[in-house]
N, C-alpha and C positions, 0 to 999 in steps of 0.2 A: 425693598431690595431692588437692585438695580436690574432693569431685565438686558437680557442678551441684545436685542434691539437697539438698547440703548447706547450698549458697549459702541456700537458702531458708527454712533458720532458723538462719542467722547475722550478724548485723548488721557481722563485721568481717572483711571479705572482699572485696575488688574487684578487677574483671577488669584484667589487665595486657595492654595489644594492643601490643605486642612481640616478636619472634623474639630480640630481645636476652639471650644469659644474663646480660650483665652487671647488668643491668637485674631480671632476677630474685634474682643476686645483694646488691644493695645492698637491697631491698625485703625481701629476708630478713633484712640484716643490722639494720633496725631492726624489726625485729617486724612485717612489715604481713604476713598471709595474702591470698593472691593463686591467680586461677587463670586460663590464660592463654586470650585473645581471639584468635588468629593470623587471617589473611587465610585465604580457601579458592582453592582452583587456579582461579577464574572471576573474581580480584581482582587488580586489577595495581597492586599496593602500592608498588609503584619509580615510577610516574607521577606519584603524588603529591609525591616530591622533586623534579622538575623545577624547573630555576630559570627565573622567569620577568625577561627579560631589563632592568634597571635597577634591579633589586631591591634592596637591602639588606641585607645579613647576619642583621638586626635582623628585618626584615620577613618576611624568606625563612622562619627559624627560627619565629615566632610562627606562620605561614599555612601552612605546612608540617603544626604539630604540631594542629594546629584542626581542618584538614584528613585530617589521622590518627584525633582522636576524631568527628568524622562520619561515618567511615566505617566505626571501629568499633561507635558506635552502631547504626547501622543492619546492619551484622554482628546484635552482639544480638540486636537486635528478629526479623531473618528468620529466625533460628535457633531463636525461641521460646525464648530463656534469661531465668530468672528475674530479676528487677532488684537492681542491685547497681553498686555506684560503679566508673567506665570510668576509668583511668589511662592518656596517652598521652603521650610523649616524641622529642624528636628532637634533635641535637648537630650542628651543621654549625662548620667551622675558617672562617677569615676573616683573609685576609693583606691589610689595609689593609681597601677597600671590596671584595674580590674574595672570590668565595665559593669554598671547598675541600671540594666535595663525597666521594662514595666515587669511587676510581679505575676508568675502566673498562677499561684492562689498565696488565701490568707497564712500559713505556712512558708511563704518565699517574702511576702512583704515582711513579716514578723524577724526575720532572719533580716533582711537587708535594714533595715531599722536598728536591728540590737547591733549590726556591724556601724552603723554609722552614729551612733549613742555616743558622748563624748569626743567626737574626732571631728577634725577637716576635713574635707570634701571637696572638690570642682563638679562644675556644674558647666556643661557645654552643651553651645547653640551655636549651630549652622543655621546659616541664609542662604539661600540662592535666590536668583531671579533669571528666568527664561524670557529675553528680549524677543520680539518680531520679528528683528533683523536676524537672527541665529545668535549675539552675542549672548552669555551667559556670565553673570556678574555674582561673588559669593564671599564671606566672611564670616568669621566662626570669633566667639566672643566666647572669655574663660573668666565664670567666675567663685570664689573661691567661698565657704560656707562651713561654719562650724558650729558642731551640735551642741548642748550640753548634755549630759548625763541626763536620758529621758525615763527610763525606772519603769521597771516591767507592769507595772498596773496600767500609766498614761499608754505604752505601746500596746498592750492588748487594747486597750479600749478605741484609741484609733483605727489600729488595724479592724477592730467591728466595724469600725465608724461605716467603711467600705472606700473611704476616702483614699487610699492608694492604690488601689486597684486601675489600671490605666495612667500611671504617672509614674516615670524613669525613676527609679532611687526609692520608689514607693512613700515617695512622700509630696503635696504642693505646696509653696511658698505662703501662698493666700488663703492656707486652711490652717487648723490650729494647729499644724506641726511648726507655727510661726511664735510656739512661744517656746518652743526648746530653741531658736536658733539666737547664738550669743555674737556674733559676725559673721560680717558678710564682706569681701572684699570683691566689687565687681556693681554689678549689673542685674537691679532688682527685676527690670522687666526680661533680661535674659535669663535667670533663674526660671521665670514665669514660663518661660518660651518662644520668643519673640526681641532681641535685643534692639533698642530701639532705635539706640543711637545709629549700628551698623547699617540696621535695615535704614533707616532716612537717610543716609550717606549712600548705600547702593542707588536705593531711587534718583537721586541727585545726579548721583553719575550718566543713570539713564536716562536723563531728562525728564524723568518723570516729577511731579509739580508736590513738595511735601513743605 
């Protein structure tokens, strides 16, 4: 991993404020060196997803992920870490106007699963990026996902799995809720968490090397 040191004389390198590995995954997969920004135990980085009540799906995901690199910023800055471009992200599901956050037990994933049994869905991911200069550069990718009828044995037995627990809509692309899905119209790695194309198109703009 790249040390802070390093950061300082290299021009292609930005902090990822993420606990996400997918997230670090897909960031490797097109070349971006990264090193990670995480919350410290005196930040309560779950507050920030709060939904706040008439919101939007649209709204929620953009204020949400803005609201992520502010606070990684400010991370930075208290920590005395060198400057270098802040990458922040966030993925909320959306059944109509209703938002499908992470489930907070086995009981609320079960529920959001049988709602999304049979039906379409979007699937929304915000970018941001916090520049050195102050600019801030951001795009939100919409993509669309449809279930088939998944049948109360398969969702109990997922929901044991534990595998949605920590993941918007209580389900992830790259785990076996990937055989109930019959279409996808969008952006596999923005489903994941991370949209690729946007995010390489932000970088670009900021001159950053992808």
């Amino acid at each position: 991993m790249t040390t802070a040191n390093e950061l300082t004389m290299s021009a292609d390198v930005l902090y990822l404020a993420s606990q996400s590995p997918r997230r670090r995954q897909l960031l490797a997969q097109i070349g971006v060196r990264h090193e990670l920004l995480l919350p410290g135990a005196d930040e309560d980085a779950e507050a920030l997803e709060a939904v706040i009540e008439g919101e939007s799906p649209d709204d929620y995901v953009r204020r949400v992920t803005i609201a992520k690199l502010d606070a990684a910023l400010q991370r930075r800055a208290r920590r005395g870490l060198p400057h270098a471009p802040v990458l922040c992200s966030d993925t909320t599901v959306a059944l109509g106007d209703r938002i499908l956050g992470k489930p907070d037990d086995a009981a609320q994933a079960a529920a959001m699963l049988a709602d999304l049994s049979g039906r379409e869905h979007r699937v929304l991911t915000a970018v941001a990026i916090g520049m050195p200069d102050g600019r801030r550069l951001s795009a939100v990718n919409v993509s669309l996902v449809r279930f088939a009828e998944i049948g109360d044995e398969r969702l109990r037995a997922y929901v044991a799995s534990g595998e949605p627990m920590g993941k918007a809509g209580a389900y992830a692309i790259q785990s076996q809720a990937a055989a109930w899905i019959e279409h996808i119209a969008g952006s596999y790695s923005g489903i994941m968490g991370l949209p690729l194309f946007e995010t390489a198109e932000l970088l670009r703009e900021a001159g950053f090397p992808v």
